[in-house]
MIKE-371893 format. One line per field, with one value per residue: residue number from 1; z, y, x of N, C-alpha, C, O in turn; residue in one letter. Coordinates in nm, 4 decimals. Atoms other than C-alpha are relative to their C-alpha. Layout:
seq	c(NUM;...) .
n.zz	c(Z;...) .
n.yy	c(Y;...) .
n.xx	c(X;...) .
ca.zz	c(Z;...) .
ca.yy	c(Y;...) .
ca.xx	c(X;...) .
c.zz	c(Z;...) .
c.yy	c(Y;...) .
c.xx	c(X;...) .
o.zz	c(Z;...) .
o.yy	c(Y;...) .
o.xx	c(X;...) .
type	c(A;...) .
This chain:
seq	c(1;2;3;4;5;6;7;8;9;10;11;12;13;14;15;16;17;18;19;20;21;22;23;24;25;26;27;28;29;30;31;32;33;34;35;36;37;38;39;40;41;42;43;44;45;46;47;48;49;50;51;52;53;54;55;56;57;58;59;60;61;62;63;64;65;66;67;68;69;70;71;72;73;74;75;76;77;78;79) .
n.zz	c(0.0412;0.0487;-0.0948;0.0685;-0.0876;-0.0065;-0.0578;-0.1804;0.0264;-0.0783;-0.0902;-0.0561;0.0039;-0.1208;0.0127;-0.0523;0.1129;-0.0170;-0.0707;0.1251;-0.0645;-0.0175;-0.0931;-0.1190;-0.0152;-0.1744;-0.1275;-0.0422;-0.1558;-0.0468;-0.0467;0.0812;0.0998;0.1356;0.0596;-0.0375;0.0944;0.0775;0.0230;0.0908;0.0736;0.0111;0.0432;0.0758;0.1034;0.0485;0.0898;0.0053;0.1768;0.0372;-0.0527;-0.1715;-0.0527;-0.0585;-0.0887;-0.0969;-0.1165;-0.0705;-0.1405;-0.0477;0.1270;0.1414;0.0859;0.0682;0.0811;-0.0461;0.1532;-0.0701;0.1724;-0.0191;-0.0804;-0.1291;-0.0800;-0.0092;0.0291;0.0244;-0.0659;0.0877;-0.0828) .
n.yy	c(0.0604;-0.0738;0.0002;-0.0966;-0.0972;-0.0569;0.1110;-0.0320;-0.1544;-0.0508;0.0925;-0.0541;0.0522;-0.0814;0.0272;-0.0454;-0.0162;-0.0307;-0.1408;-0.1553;-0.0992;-0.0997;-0.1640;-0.0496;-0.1020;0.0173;-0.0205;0.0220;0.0716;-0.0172;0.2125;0.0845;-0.0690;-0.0750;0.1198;0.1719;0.0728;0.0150;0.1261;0.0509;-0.0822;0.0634;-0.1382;0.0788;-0.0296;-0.0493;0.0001;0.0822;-0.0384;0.0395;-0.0688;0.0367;-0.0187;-0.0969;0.0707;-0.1012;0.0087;-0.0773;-0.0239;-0.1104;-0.0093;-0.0498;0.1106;-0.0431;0.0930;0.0352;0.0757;0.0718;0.0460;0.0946;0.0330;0.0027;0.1030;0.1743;0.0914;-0.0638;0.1175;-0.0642;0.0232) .
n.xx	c(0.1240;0.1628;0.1246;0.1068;0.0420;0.1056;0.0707;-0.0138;0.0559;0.1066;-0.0690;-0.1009;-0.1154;-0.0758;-0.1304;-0.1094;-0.1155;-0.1941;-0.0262;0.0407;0.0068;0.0977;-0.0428;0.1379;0.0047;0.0983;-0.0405;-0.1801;0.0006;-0.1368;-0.0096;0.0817;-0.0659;0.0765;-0.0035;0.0442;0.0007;0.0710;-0.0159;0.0689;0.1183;0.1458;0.0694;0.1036;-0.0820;0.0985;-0.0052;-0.1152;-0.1213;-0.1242;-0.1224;0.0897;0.1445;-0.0076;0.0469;0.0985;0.0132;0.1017;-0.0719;0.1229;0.1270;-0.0361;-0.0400;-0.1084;-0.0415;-0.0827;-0.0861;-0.1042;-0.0643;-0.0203;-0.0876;0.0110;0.0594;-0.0606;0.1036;0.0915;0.1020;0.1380;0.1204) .
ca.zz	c(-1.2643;-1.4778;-1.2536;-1.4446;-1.1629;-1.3264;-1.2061;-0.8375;-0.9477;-0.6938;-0.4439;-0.1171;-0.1003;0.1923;0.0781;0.2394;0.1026;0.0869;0.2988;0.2169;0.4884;0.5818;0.7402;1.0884;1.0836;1.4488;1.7351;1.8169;2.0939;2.1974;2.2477;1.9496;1.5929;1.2647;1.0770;1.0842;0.8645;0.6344;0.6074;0.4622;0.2243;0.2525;0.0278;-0.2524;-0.5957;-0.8271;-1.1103;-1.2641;-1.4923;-1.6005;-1.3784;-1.0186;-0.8548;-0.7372;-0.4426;-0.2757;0.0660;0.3557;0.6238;0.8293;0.6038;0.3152;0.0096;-0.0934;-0.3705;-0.3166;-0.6564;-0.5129;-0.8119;-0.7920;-0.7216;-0.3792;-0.3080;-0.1212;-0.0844;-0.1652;0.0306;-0.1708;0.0171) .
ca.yy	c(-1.4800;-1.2960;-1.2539;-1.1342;-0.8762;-0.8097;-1.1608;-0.9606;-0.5870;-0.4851;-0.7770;-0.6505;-0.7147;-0.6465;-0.5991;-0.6638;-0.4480;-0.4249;-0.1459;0.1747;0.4850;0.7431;1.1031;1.0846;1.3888;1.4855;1.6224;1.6820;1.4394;1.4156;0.9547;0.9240;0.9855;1.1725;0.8516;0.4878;0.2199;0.1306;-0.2632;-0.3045;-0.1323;-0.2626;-0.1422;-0.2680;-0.3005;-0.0927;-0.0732;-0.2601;-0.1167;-0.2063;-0.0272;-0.1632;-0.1601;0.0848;0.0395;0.2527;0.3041;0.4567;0.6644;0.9062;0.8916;0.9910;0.7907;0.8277;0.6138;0.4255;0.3320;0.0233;-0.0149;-0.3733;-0.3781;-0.2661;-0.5792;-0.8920;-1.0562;-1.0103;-1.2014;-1.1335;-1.1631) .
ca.xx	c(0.6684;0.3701;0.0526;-0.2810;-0.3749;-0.6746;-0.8380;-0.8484;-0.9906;-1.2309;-1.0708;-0.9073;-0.5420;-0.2654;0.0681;0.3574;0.6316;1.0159;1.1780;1.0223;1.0029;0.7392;0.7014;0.4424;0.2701;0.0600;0.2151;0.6298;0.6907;1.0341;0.9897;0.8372;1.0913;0.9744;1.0209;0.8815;0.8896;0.6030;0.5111;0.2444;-0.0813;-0.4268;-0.6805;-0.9684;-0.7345;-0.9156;-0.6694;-0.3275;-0.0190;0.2873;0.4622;0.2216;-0.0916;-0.2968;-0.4995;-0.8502;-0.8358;-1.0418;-0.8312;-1.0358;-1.3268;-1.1261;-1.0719;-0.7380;-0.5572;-0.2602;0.0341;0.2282;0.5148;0.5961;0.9242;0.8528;0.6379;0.7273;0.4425;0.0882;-0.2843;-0.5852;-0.9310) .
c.zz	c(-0.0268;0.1102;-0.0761;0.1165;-0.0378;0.0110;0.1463;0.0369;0.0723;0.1537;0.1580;0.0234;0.1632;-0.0215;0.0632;-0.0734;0.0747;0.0667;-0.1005;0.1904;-0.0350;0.0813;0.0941;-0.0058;0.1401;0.0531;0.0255;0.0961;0.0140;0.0043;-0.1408;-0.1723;-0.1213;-0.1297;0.0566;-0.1559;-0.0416;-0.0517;-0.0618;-0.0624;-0.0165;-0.1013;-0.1243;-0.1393;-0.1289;-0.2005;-0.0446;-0.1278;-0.0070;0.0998;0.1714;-0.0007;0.0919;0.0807;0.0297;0.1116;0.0759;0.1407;0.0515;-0.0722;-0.1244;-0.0546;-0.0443;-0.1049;0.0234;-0.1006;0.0964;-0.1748;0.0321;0.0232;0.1593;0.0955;0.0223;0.0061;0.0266;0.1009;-0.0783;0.0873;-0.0811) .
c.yy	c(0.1102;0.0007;0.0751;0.0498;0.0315;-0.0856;0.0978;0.1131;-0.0127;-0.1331;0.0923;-0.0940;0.0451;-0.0262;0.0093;0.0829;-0.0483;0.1126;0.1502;0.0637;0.0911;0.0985;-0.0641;0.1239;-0.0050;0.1534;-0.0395;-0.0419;-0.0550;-0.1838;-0.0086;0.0642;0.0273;-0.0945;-0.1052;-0.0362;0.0020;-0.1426;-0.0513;0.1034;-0.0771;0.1175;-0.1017;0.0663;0.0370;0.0290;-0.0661;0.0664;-0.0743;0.0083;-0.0898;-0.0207;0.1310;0.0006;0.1355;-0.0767;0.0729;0.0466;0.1685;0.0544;0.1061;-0.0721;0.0419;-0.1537;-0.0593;-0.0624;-0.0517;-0.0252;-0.1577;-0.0609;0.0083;-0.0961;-0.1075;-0.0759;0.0610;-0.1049;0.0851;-0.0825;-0.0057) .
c.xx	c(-0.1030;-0.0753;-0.1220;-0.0682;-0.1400;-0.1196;-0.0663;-0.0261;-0.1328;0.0130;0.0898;0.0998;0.0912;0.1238;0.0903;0.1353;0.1528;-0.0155;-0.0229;-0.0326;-0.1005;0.0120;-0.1372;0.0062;-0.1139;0.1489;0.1738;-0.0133;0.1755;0.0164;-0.0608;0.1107;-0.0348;-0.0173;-0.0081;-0.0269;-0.1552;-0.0027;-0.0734;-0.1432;-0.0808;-0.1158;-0.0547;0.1146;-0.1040;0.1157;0.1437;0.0735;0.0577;0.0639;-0.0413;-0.1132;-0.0712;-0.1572;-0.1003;-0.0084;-0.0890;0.0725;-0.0659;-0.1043;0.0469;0.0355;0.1088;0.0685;0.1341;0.1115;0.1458;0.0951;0.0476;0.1196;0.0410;-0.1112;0.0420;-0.0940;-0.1740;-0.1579;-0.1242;-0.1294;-0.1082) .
o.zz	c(0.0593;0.2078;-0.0886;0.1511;0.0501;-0.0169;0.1880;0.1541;0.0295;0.2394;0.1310;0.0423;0.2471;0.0224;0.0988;-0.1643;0.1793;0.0725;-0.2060;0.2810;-0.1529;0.1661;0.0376;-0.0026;0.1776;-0.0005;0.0290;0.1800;-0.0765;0.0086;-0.1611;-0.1954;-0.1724;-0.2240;0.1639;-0.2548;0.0265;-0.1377;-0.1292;0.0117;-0.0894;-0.1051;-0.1497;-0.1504;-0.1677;-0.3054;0.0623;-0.2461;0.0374;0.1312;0.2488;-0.1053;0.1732;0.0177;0.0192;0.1277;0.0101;0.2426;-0.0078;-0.0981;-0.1748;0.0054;-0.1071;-0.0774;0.0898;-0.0962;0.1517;-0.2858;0.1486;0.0664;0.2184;0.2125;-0.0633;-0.0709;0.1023;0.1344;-0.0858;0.1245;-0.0334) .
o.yy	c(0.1853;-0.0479;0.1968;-0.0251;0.0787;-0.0422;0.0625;0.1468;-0.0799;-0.1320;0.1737;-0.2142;0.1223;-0.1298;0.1233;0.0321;-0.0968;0.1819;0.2050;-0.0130;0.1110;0.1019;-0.1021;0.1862;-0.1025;0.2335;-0.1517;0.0124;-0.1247;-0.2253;-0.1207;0.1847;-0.0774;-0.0591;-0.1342;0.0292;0.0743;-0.1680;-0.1508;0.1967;-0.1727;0.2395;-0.2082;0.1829;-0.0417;0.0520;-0.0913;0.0780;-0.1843;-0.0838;-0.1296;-0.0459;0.1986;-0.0220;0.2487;-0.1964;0.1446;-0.0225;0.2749;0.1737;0.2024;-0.1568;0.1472;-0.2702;0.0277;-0.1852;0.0071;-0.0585;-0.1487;-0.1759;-0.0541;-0.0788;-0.1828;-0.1714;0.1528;-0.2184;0.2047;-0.1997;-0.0244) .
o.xx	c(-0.1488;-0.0182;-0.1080;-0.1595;-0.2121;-0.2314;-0.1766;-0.0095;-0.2266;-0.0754;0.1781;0.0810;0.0448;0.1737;0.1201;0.2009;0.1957;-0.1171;0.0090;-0.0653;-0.1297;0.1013;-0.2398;0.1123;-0.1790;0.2255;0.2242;-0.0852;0.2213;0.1323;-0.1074;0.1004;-0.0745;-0.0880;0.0449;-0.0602;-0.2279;0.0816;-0.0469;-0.1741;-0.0545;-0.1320;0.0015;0.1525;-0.1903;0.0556;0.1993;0.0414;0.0248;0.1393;0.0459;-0.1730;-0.0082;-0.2606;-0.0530;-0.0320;-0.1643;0.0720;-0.0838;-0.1201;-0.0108;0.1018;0.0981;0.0397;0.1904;0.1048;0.2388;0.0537;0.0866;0.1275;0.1291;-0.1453;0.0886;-0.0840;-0.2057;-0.1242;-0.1524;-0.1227;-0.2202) .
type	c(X;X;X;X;X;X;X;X;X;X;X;X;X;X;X;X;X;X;X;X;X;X;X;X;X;X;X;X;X;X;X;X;X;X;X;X;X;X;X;X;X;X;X;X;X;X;X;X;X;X;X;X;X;X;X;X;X;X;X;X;X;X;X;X;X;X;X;X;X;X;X;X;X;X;X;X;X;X;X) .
C-alpha cells in the first residue's frame, strides 16, 4: 500500500522496525555484549524519498538525522 508521507512532515513519528543491529559504544563491561538490537526510531519526520524516511532527532543535545529505508519498517504511530 502507497502512503503520501508528506501529509506528516514536521509530525513526530516512532517506528517500529524489522530486525536491524547496532554497535554500543561507552565502557567494556564484561555483562553487558557489544551488540543489541535496535526496535525502534523516534524523531520529527522532516523529509520523504523513494527509497524511506528520514527522521530529526535530539540525542545529547545533538541533532542528528536519521534515513529509515522502508523496507526495514513494520509499523509506523504518527503524533
Amino acid at each position: 500500500m502507497k502512503m503520501d508521507w508528506t501529509k506528516y512532515i514536521d509530525r513526530t513519528i516512532n517506528i517500529t522496525m524489522q530486525e536491524n543491529y547496532g554497535i554500543v559504544y561507552g565502557n567494556k563491561r564484561e555483562e553487558q555484549p557489544p551488540f543489541y538490537e535496535i526496535v525502534f526510531k523516534t524523531g520529527k519526520l522532516t523529509e520523504v524519498f523513494e527509497e524511506g524516511l528520514m527522521l530529526d532527532a535530539v540525542r545529547e543535545n545533538h541533532l542528528i538525522k536519521i534515513f529509515v529505508p522502508f523496507s526495514f519498517i513494520k509499523s509506523v504511530e504518527i503524533f
